[in-house]
C-alpha positions in Angstrom: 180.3 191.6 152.2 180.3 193.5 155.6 178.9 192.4 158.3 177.9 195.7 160.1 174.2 196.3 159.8 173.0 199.8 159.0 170.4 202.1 160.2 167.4 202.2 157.8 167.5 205.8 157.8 170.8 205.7 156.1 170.1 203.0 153.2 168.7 203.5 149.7 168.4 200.8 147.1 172.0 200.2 145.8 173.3 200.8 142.2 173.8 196.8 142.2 170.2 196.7 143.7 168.6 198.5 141.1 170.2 197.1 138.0 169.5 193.4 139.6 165.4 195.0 140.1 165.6 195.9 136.1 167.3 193.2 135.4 164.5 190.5 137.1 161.4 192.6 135.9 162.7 192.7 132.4 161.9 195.8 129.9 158.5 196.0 128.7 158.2 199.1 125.9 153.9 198.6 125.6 152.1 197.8 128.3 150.3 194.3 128.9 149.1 191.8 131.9 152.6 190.0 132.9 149.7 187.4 133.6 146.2 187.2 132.3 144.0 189.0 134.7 146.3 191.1 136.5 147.2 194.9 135.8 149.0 196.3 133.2 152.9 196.7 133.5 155.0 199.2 131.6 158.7 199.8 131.9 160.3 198.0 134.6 157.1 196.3 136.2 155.4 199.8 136.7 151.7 200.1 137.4 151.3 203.8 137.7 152.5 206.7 135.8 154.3 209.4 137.9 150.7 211.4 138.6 149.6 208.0 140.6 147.2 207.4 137.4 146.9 203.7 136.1 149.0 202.1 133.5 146.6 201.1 130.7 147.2 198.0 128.2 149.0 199.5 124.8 150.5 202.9 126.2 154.4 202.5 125.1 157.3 204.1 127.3 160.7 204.5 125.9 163.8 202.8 128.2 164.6 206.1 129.8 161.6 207.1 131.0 161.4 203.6 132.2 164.1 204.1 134.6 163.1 207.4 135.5 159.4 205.5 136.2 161.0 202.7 138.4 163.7 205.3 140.0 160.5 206.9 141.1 158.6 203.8 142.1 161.7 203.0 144.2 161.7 206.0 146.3 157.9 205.7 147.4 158.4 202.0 148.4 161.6 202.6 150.9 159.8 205.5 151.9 156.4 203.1 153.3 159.7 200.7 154.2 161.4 202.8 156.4 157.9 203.5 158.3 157.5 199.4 159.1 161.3 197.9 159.2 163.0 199.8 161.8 166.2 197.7 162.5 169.4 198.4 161.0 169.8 195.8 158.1 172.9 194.8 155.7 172.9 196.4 152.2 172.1 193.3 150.6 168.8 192.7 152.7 167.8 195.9 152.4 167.9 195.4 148.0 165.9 192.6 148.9 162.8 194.3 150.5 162.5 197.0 148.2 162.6 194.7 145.8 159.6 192.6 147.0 158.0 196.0 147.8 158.3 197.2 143.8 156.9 193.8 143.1 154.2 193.0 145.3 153.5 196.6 146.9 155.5 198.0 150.2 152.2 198.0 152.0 151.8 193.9 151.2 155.6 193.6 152.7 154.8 195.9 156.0 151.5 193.8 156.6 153.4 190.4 156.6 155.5 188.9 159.1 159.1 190.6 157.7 158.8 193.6 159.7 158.1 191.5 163.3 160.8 189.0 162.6 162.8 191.6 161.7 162.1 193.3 165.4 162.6 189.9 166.6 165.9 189.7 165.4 165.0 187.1 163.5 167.0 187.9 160.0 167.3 184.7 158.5 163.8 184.2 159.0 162.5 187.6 157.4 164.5 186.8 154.6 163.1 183.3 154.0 159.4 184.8 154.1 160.0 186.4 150.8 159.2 182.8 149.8 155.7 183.4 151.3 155.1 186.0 148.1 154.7 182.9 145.7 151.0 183.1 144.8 149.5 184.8 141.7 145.6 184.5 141.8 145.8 182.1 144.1 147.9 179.6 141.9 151.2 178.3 143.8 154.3 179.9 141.5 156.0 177.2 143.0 154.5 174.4 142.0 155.6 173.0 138.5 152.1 172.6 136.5 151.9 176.2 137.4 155.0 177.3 135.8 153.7 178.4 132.9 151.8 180.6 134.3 154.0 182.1 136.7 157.3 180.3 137.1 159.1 183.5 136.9 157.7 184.8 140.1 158.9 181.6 142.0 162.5 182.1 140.6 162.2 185.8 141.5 161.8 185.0 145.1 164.5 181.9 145.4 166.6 184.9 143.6 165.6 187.4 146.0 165.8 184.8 148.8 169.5 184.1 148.4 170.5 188.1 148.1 168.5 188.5 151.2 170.6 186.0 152.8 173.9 187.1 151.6 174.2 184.3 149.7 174.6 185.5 146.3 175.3 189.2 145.1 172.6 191.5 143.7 173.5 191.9 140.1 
């Protein structure tokens, strides 16, 4: 992997980026809660239809309009992104943060403490506070009685950790 960080204004989610973001929401063709009381998902995790209206429970998508859906969802996440992280990042951090953004909203990520650390210089430690995005209603992902619930989030964000980190490639 290089070692040259680039400017944000030059990055967009990789190829490898995307297909690992498809990959770790997982295809859903009819829209349900991934967890009792939250929204409903569609597709590739999506919330909203391209006119910004809500995904309701039992509306059914086809895989390529999925992709179009989330291809679209990308672009207005690094979008809010590029407003908050200003520092030239690596590829593979970059995948990272739009990935937490699909997941848990670009405005959640630009509100936590990734953007200052970032500004700090602080890269390893930006990274690691993707493992700060481990609660779902208030339950702890992380904690082993609440796997069932919502283990996949917690291995999302070890997952998302490690690409962060350069420790692993997207894929």
């Amino acid at each position: 992997m290089s070692r040259n960080r680039i400017v944000m204004a030059a990055l967009s989610l990789s190829a490898a980026g995307f297909a690992a973001l498809v990959a770790t929401e997982g295809f859903i063709g009819t829209a349900r809660s991934p967890v009792p009381g939250d929204v409903a998902t569609v597709g590739f995790g999506s919330t909203r239809h391209a006119d910004g209206t809500p995904v309701k429970a039992g509306e059914t998508i086809t895989p390529t309009a999925a992709v179009e859906l989330a291809v679209r969802d990308v672009a207005v996440k690094e979008a809010i992104l590029k407003d908050c992280i200003t520092v030239p990042l690596h590829q593979y951090e970059y995948d990272a943060y739009v990935y937490l953004s699909y997941n848990v909203g670009a405005t959640a990520v630009c509100r936590s403490s990734i953007p200052r650390k970032l500004a700090a210089g602080d890269y390893e430690g930006a990274c690691e506070t993707i493992l700060d995005f481990r609660f779902v209603q208030k339950r702890d992902c992380s904690l082993p009685w609440n796997h069932d619930f919502c283990g996949g989030v917690w291995t999302s964000r070890l997952k998302w950790t490690r690409i962060c980190l350069g420790q692993e490639p997207a894929r």
